[in-house]
LOLORO-606407 format. One record per residue (C-alpha): residue in one letter; chain; x, y, z. Coordinates in nm, 3 decimals, always signed. Layout:
REM residues N
(A A (X Y Z));
...
***
This chain:
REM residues 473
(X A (+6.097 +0.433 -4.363));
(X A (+5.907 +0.102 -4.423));
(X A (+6.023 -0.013 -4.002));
(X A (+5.850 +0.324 -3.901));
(X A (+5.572 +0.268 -4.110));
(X A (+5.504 -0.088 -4.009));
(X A (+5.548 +0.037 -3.643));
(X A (+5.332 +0.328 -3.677));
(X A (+5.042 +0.133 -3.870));
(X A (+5.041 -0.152 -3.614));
(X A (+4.972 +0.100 -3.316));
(X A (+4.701 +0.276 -3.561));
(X A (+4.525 -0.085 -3.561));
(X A (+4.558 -0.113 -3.193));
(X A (+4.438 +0.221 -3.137));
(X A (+4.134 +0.100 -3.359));
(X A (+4.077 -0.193 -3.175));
(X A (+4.040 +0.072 -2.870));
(X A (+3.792 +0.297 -3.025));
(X A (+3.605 -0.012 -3.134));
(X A (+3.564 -0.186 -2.833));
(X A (+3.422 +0.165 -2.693));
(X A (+3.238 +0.238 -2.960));
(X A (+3.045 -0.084 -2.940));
(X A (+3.045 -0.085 -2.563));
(X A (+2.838 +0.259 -2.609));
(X A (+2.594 +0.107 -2.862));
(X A (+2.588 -0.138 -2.620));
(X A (+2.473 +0.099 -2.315));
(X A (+2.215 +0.268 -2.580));
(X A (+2.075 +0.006 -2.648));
(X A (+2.026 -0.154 -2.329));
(X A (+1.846 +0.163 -2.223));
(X A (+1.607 +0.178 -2.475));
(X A (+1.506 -0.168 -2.416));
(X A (+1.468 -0.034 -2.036));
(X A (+1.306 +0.238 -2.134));
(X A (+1.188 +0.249 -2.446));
(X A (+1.327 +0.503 -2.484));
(X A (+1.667 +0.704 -2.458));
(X A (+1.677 +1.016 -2.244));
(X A (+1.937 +1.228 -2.309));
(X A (+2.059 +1.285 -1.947));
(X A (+2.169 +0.910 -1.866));
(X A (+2.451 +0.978 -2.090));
(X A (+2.572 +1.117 -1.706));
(X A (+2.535 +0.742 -1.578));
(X A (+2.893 +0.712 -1.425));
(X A (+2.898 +0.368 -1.584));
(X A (+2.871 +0.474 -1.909));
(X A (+3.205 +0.625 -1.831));
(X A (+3.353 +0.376 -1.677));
(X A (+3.263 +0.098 -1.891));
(X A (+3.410 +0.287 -2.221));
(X A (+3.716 +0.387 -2.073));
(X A (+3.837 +0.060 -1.829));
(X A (+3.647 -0.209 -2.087));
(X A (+3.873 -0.142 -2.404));
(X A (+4.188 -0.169 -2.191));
(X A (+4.072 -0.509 -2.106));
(X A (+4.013 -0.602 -2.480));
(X A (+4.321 -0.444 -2.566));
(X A (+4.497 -0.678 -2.272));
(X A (+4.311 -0.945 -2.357));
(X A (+4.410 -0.926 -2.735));
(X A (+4.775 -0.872 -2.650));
(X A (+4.761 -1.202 -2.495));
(X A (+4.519 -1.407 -2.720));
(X A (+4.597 -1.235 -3.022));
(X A (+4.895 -1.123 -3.230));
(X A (+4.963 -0.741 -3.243));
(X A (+5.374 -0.755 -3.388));
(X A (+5.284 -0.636 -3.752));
(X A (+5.025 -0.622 -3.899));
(X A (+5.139 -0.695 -4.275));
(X A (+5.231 -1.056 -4.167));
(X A (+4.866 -1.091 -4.089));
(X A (+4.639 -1.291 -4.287));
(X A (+4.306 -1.143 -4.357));
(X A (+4.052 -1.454 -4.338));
(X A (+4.279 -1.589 -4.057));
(X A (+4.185 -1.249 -3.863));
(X A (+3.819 -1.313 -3.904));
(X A (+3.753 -1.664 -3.774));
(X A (+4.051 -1.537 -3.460));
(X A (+3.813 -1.188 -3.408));
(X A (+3.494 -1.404 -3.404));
(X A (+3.632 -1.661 -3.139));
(X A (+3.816 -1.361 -2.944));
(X A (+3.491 -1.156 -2.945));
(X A (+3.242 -1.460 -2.814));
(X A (+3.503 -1.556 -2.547));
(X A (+3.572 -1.164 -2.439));
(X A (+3.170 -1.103 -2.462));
(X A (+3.119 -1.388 -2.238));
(X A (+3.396 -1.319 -1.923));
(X A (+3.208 -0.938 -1.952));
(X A (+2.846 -1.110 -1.894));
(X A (+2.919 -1.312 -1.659));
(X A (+3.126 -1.047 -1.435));
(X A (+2.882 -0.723 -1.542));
(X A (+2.612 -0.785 -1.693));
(X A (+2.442 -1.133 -1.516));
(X A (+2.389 -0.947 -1.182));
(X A (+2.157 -0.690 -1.322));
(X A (+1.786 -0.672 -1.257));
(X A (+1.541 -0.813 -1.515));
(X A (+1.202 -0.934 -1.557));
(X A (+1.293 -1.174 -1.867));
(X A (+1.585 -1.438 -1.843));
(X A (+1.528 -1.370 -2.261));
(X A (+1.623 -1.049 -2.212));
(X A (+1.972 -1.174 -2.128));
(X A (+2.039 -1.363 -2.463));
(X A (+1.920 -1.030 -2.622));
(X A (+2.217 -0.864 -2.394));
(X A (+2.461 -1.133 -2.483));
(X A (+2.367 -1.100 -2.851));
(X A (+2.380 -0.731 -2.919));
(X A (+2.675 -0.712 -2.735));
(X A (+2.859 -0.992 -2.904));
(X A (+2.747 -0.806 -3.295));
(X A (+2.794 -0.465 -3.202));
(X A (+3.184 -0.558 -3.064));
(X A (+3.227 -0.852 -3.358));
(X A (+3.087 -0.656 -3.606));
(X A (+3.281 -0.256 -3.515));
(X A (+3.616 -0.454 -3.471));
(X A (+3.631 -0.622 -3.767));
(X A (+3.482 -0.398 -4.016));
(X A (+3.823 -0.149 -3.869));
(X A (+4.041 -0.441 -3.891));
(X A (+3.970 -0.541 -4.257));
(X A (+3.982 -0.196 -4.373));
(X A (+4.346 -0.156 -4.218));
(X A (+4.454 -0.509 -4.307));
(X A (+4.309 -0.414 -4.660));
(X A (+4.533 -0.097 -4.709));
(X A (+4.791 -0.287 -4.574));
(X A (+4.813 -0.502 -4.836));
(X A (+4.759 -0.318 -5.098));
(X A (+5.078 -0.087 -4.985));
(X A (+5.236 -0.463 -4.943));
(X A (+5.144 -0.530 -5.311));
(X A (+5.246 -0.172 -5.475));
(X A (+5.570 -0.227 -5.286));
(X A (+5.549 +0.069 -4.982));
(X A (+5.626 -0.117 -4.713));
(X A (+5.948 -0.408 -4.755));
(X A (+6.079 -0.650 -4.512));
(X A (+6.464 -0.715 -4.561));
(X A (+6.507 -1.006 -4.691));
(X A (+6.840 -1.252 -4.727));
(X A (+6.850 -1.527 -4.970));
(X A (+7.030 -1.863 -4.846));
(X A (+7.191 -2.009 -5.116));
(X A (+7.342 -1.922 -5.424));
(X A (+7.256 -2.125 -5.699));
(X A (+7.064 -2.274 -5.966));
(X A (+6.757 -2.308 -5.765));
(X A (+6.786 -1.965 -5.555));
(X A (+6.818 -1.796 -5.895));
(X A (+6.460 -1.964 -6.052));
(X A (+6.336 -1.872 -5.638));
(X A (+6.408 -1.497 -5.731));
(X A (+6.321 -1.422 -6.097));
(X A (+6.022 -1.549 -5.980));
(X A (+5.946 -1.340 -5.695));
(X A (+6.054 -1.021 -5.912));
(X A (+5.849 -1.108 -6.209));
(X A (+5.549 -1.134 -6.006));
(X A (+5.316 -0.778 -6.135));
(X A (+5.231 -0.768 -5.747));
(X A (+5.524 -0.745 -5.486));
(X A (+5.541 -0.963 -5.184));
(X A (+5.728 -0.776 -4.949));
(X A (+6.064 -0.871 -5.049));
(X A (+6.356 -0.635 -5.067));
(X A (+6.681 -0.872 -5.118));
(X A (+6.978 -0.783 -4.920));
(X A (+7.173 -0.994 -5.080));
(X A (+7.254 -1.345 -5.067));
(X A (+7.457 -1.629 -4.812));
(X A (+7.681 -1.891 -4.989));
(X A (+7.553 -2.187 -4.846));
(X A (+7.784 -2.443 -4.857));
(X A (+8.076 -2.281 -4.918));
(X A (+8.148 -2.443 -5.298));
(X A (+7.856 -2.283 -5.447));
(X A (+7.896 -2.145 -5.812));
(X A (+7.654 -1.864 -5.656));
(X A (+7.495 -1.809 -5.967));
(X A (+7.346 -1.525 -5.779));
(X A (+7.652 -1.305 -5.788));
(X A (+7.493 -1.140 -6.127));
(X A (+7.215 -1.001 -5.928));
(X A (+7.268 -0.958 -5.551));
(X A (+7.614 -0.947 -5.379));
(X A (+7.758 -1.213 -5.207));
(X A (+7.724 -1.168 -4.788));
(X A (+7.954 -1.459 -4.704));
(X A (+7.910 -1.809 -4.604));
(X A (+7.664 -1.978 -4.323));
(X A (+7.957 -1.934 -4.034));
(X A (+7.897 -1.532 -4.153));
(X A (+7.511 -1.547 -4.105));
(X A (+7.465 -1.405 -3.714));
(X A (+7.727 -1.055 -3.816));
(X A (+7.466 -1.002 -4.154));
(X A (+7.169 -1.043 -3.937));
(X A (+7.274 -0.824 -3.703));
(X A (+7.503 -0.566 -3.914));
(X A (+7.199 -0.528 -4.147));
(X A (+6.875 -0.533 -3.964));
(X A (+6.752 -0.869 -4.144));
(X A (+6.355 -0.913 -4.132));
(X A (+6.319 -1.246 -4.351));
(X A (+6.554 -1.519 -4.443));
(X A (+6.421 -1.775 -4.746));
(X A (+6.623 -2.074 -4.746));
(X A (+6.693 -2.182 -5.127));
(X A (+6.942 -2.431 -5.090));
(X A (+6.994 -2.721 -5.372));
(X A (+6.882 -3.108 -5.263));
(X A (+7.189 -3.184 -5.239));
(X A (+7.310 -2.955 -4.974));
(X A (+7.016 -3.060 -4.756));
(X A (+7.265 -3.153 -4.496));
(X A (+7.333 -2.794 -4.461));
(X A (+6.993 -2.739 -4.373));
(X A (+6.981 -2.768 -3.971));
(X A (+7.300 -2.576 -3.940));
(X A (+7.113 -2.321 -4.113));
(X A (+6.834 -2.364 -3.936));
(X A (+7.014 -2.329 -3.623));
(X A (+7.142 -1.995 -3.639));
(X A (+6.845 -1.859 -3.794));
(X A (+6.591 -2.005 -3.455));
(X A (+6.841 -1.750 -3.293));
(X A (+6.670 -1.442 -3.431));
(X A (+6.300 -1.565 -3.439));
(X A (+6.238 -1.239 -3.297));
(X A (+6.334 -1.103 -3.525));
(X A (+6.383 -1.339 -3.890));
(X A (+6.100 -1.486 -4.030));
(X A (+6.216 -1.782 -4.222));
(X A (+6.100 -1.927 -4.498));
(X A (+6.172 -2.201 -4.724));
(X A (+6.068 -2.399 -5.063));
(X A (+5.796 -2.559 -5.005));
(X A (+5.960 -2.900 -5.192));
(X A (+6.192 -2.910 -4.865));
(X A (+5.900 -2.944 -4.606));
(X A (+5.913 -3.329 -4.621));
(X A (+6.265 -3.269 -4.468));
(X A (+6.145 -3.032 -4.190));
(X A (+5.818 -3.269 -4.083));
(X A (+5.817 -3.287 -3.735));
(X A (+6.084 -3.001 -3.621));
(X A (+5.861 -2.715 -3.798));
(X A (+5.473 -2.608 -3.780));
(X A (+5.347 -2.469 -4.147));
(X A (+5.227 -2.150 -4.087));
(X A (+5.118 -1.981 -4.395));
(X A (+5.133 -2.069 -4.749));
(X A (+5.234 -1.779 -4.997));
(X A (+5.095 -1.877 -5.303));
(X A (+5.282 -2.202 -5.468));
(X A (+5.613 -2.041 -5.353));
(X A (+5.722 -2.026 -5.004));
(X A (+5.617 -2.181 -4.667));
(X A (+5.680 -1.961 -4.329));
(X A (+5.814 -2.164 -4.085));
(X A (+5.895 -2.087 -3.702));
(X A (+5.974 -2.299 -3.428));
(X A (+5.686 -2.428 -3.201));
(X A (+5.735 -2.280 -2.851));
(X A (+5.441 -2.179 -2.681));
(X A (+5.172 -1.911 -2.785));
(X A (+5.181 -1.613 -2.540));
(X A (+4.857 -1.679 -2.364));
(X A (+5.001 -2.041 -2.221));
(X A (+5.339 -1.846 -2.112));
(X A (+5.156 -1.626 -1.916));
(X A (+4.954 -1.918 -1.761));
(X A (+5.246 -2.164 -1.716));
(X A (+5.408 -1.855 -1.486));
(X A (+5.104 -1.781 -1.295));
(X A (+5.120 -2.168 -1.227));
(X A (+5.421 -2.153 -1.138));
(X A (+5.464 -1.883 -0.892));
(X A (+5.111 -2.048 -0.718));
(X A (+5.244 -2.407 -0.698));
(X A (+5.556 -2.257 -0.568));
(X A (+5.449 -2.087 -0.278));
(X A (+5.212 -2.376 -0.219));
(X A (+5.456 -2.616 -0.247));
(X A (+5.662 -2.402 -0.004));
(X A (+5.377 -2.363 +0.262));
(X A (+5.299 -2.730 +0.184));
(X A (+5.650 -2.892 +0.251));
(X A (+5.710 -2.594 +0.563));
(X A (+5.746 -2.926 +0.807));
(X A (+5.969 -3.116 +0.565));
(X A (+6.201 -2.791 +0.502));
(X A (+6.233 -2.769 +0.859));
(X A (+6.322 -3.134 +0.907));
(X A (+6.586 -3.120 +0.628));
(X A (+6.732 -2.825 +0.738));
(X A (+6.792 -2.940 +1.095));
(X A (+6.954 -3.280 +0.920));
(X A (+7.172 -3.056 +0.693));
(X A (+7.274 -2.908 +0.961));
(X A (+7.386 -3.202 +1.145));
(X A (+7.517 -3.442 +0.873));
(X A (+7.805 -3.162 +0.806));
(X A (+8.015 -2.847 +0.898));
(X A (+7.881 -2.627 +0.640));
(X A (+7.608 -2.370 +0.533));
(X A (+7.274 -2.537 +0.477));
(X A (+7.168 -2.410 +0.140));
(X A (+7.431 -2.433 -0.142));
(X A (+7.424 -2.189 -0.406));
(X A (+7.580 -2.240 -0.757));
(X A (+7.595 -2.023 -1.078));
(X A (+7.366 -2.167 -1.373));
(X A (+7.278 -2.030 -1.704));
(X A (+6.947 -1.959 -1.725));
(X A (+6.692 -1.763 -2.026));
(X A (+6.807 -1.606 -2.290));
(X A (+7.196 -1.727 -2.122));
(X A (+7.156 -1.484 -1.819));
(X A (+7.358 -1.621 -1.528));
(X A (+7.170 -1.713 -1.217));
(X A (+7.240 -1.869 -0.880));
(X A (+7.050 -2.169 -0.821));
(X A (+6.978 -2.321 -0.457));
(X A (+6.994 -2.625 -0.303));
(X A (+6.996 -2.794 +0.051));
(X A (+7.365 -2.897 +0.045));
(X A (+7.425 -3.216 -0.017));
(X A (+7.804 -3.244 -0.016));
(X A (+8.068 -3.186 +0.217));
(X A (+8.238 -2.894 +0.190));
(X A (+8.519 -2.847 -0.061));
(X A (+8.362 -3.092 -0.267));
(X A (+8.527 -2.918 -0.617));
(X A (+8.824 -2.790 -0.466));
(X A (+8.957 -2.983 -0.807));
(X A (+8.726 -2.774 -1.033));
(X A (+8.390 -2.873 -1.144));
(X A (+8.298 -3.229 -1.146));
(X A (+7.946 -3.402 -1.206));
(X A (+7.803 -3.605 -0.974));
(X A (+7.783 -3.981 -0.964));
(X A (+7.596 -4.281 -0.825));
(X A (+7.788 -4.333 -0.486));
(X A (+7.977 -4.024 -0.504));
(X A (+8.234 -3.990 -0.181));
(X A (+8.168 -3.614 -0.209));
(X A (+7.799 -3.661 -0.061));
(X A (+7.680 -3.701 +0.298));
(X A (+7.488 -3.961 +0.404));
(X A (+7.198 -3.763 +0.433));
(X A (+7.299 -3.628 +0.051));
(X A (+7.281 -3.946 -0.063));
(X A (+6.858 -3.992 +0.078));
(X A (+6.780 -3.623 -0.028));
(X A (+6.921 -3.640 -0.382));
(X A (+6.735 -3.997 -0.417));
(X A (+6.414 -3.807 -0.330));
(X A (+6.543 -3.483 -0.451));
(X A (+6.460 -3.311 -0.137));
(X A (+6.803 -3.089 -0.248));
(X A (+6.583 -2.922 -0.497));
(X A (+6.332 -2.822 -0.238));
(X A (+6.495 -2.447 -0.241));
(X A (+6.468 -2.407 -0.604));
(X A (+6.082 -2.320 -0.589));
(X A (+6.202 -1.975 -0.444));
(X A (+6.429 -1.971 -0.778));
(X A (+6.063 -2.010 -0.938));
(X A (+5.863 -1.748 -0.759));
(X A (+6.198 -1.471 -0.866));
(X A (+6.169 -1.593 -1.217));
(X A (+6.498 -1.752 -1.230));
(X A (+6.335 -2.086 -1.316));
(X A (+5.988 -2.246 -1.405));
(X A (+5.905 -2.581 -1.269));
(X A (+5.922 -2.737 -1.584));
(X A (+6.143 -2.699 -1.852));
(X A (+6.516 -2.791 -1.933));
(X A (+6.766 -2.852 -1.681));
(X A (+6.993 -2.528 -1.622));
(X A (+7.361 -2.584 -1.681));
(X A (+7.719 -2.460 -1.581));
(X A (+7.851 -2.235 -1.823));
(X A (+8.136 -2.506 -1.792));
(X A (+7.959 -2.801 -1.935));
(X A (+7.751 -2.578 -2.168));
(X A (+8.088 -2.482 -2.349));
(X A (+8.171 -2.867 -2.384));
(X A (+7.850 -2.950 -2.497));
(X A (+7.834 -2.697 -2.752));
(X A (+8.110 -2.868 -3.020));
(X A (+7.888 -3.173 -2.991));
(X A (+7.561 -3.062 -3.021));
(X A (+7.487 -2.668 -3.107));
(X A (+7.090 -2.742 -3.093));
(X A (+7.174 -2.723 -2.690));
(X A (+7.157 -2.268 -2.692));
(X A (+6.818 -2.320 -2.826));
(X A (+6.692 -2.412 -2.477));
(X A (+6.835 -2.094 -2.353));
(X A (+6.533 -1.955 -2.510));
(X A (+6.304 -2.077 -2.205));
(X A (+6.330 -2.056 -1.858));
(X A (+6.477 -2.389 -1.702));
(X A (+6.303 -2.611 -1.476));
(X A (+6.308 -2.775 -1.145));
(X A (+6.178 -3.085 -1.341));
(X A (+6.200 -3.168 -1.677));
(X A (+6.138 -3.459 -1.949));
(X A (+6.490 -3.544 -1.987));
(X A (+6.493 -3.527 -1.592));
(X A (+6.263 -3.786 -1.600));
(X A (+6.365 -4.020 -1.874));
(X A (+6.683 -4.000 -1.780));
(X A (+6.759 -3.854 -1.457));
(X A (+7.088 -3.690 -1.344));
(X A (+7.405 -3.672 -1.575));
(X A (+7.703 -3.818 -1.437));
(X A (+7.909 -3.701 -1.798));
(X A (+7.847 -3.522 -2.059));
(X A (+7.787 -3.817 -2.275));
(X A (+7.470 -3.826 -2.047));
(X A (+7.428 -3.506 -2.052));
(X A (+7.385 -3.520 -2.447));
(X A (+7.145 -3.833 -2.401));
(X A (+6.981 -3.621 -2.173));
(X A (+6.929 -3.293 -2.418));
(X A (+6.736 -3.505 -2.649));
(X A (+6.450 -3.528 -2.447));
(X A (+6.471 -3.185 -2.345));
(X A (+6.507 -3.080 -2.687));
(X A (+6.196 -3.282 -2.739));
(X A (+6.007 -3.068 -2.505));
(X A (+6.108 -2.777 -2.643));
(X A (+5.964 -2.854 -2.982));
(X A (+5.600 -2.960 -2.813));
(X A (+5.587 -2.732 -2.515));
(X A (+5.232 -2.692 -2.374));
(X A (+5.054 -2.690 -2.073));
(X A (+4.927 -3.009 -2.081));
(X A (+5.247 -3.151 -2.147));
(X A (+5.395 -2.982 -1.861));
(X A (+5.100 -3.138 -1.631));
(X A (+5.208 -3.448 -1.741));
(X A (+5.545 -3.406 -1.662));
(X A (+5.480 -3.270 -1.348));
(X A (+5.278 -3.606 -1.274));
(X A (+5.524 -3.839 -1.346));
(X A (+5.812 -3.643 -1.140));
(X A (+5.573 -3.716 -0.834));
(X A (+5.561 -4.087 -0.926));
(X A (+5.949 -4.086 -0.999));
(X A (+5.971 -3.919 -0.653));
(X A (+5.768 -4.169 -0.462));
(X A (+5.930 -4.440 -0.594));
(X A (+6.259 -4.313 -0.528));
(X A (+6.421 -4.322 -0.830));
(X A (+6.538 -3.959 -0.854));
(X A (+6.927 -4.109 -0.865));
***
């Protein structure tokens, strides 16, 4: 019941956010009139663009908050939080719709468009917000009387998990909570806990309870001593961020500086922590960048593409664009292309990385994988979505399985699309072993926890100088 609910009241406060952005853009249209006017005659309630604006504008809002704003539940919103994000939302939405509908219209008075921008801006701030903190409102209040429930999984077993839950159940007002159980954390746990929530199994069990019982929050109550437990944890759980909302004590956040963002503080008990990939609004710019740089890169290089292919051609018997299988977001296999570079039969052995002054490549390899002119083809892998232009390095499913005993951080940068370029490729170029290719992943798992836009400009800017100075290896 409390999924359904939490579904079902989220759409109600979208559908709000609808009827308030027409509702104001009406008031809006009234009141422009009158100004007009004077007055408000009944029949320009006919005006076609009365209709048109309160049908077509709230989509817009609605679009624009999907991407601005955060729409996944609305009992993990913070009231106050929701203000200050409605008033900035609301002056930046209020502006795009002045300057594209509003600015061309006939006046007398330039004042009379700071009256427009004005009215507009209070009647959509104002009939948003009142809905939102009378939903948000309710919302808690069913949050606090203990309606609505996330299910929640206790890490750890011991004393300090047991102090971590009589404390959230003595509280007069509930938090959300309904415990699951509980995950033995380091497997020699006296799991104290066993008197009041059953035992799920140990950390290597965590994925089959998250999945087997629909897990919504994970706290991590682990003792100091097992904090060398805490990544492993940490690693499975950034698996289901989808999903898990993890939280932790907030005594442990020294440990976690740098790797987490603090998101919320509940009280003096827990901290919400996520991992810090980018907010939805830069995703859907960084792919609208990339499928325009692509094809102008493409158009661009048109000359160069032709010249390489006519030298592929002729360094080699062999096709001219080599295609490989690499494992891409979210671990979906895709084929990756490349001007070929080798001859052909080049891992007739099985796979095998290449090297400085590998025998495999052609002369004319050698020049295009020092300028990485080979990795000319992969902007089509952009523009089909296979790839972005920045991010980490797709693998083989070979290497990834090798890598994995070493390092299991690496399946976290499944969780973006991989790039053409990235900051490993840069630091550190190409990976002749998977030592390197470990070296390597630090940088890219670098990125990963500070992706933004302007760090992907930067990157971008110093593949170009690696490039002209030939040092692409």
């Amino acid at each position: 019941m409390s999924i359904n609910r939490k579904v079902r009241d989220t759409r109600i406060y979208i559908f709000c956010d609808f009827f308030m952005a027409a509702l104001a853009w009406a008031a809006f249209f009234v009141y422009r009139k009158y100004i007009e006017s004077g007055s408000f005659p009944i029949e320009d309630i006919i005006d076609t663009n009365f209709y048109t604006g309160i049908i077509i504008i709230p989509f817009g809002w609605i679009l624009f908050y999907y991407i601005f704003d955060k729409y996944k539940d609305i009992y993990r919103l913070s009231r106050l939080a929701t203000i200050s994000r409605t008033f900035l939302l609301s002056f930046m939405g209020v502006i795009f719709l002045f300057f594209t509908l509003i600015l061309d219209d006939f006046i007398d008075n330039y004042k009379t468009y700071y009256h427009s921008f004005l009215a507009l801006f209070c009647f959509h701030f104002l009939f948003t917000i009142s809905s939102r903190m009378i939903l948000l409102t309710q919302a808690s209040r069913r949050l606090k009387r203990g309606e609505v429930s996330y299910k929640t999984l206790m890490i750890g077993g011991d004393q300090t998990a047991i102090d971590l839950f009589h404390d959230i159940n003595s509280r007069p007002k509930k938090l959300g909570h309904d415990f699951i159980g509980f995950i033995d954390s380091n497997g020699n746990s006296k799991n104290y806990l066993n008197n009041f929530l059953p035992n799920l199994g140990k950390i290597e069990d965590l994925p089959k309870v998250i999945e087997n019982d629909q897990v919504e929050e994970a706290i991590i109550a682990i003792e100091t001593s097992e904090h060398n437990r805490l990544q492993d944890i940490l690693n499975v759980l950034f698996d289901y961020d989808e999903q898990v909302l993890v939280k932790i004590i907030p005594d442990m956040y020294d440990i976690m500086l740098g790797t987490v963002k603090m998101n919320h503080l509940y009280g003096a008990i827990l901290i919400e922590i996520q991992q810090g990939l980018m907010p939805t609004w830069q995703k859907i710019i960084k792919r609208i960048m990339d499928i325009i740089l692509s094809i102008i890169a493409l158009v661009i290089l048109s000359p160069l593409i032709a010249y390489i292919t006519l030298r592929v051609k002729l360094s080699s018997n062999g096709p001219i664009l080599f295609s490989q299988q690499r494992i891409g977001l979210n671990g979906k296999p895709f084929n990756i292309l490349k001007f070929r570079s080798m001859y052909v039969g080049a891992e007739q052995n099985g796979p095998q990385l290449s090297h400085v002054d590998d025998e495999r490549c052609t002369p004319w390899g050698r020049i295009m994988r020092k300028y990485r002119f080979d990795e000319i083809p992969q902007f089509w892998n952009v523009i089909r979505g296979d790839m972005s232009l920045v991010g980490p390095r797709p693998e083989r499913k070979f290497y990834i399985d090798q890598i994995l005993p070493h390092n299991p951080y690496f399946r976290h940068l499944l969780k973006v699309r991989p790039g053409i370029t990235s900051w490993g490729q840069v630091k550190f170029g190409y990976a002749s072993t998977v030592e390197q290719m470990l070296q390597r992943m630090k940088f890219d798992i670098l990125y990963l926890e500070n992706m933004s836009l302007g760090l992907d400009v930067k990157i971008l800017f110093y593949t170009v100088v690696v490039l002209l100075q030939g040092k692409g290896k």
